[in-house]
C-alpha positions, 0 to 999 in steps of 0.5 A: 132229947139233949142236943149231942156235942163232940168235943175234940181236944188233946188238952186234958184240962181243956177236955175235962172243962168242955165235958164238964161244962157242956154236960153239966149244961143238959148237952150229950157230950162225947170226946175226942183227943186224937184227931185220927179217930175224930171222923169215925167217932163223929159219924158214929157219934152223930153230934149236932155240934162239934167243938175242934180244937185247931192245934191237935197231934197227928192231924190239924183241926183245921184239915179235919174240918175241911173233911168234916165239909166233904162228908155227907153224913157230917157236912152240914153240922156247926163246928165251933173251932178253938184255938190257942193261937188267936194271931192275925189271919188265925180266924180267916183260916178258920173260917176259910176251913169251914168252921161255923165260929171261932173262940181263942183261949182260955175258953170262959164258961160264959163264952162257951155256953154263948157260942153253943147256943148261937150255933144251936139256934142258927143250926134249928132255925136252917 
């Protein structure tokens, strides 16, 4: 069964290029780009990865991880959090969140995959 990753962008490039590479890689992958629907897509998509751009419209990614934490069904599943804004302190918010990893981009093909599948593994082996 395909490993299922929410990926949460309001880019549209950016969301096209996660999808694209991320399905076109054997994942399941579902999308968000309204950080107000992200919760209830989650709980009903079921992901055992999300991507989380940090910077979203209506509410911040790093406040959506912070209830990802909170919430039963979703608590335990990696978040991999993507930002443009890689300034200094950016990644101890981010982690301080709850965030699994971090990329800032632009997002290489390689560094995406990379991070997948390190969150995957760590994930399998808890």
């Amino acid at each position: 069964m395909a490993m299922r990753i929410l990926v949460v962008e309001d880019d549209l490039l950016n969301r096209m290029f996660f999808h694209d590479v991320l399905e076109g890689h054997g994942y399941e992958v579902a999308v968000v780009s309204d950080g107000g629907a992200v919760m209830e897509e989650a709980r009903a998509f079921r992901p055992d990865l999300v991507t989380m751009d940090i910077h979203l419209p209506n509410v911040s990614g790093l406040r959506l991880i912070r209830m990802m934490r909170r919430d039963a069904q979703l608590r335990d599943t990696p978040i991999l959090a993507v930002t443009a804004f890689a300034g200094r302190g950016e990644e101890d918010r981010i982690r301080k969140a709850g965030a699994d990893a971090y990329l800032s981009k632009p997002v290489t093909i390689e560094r995406l995959l990379g991070e997948v599948e390190k969150l995957s593994r760590a994930n399998t082996a808890a």
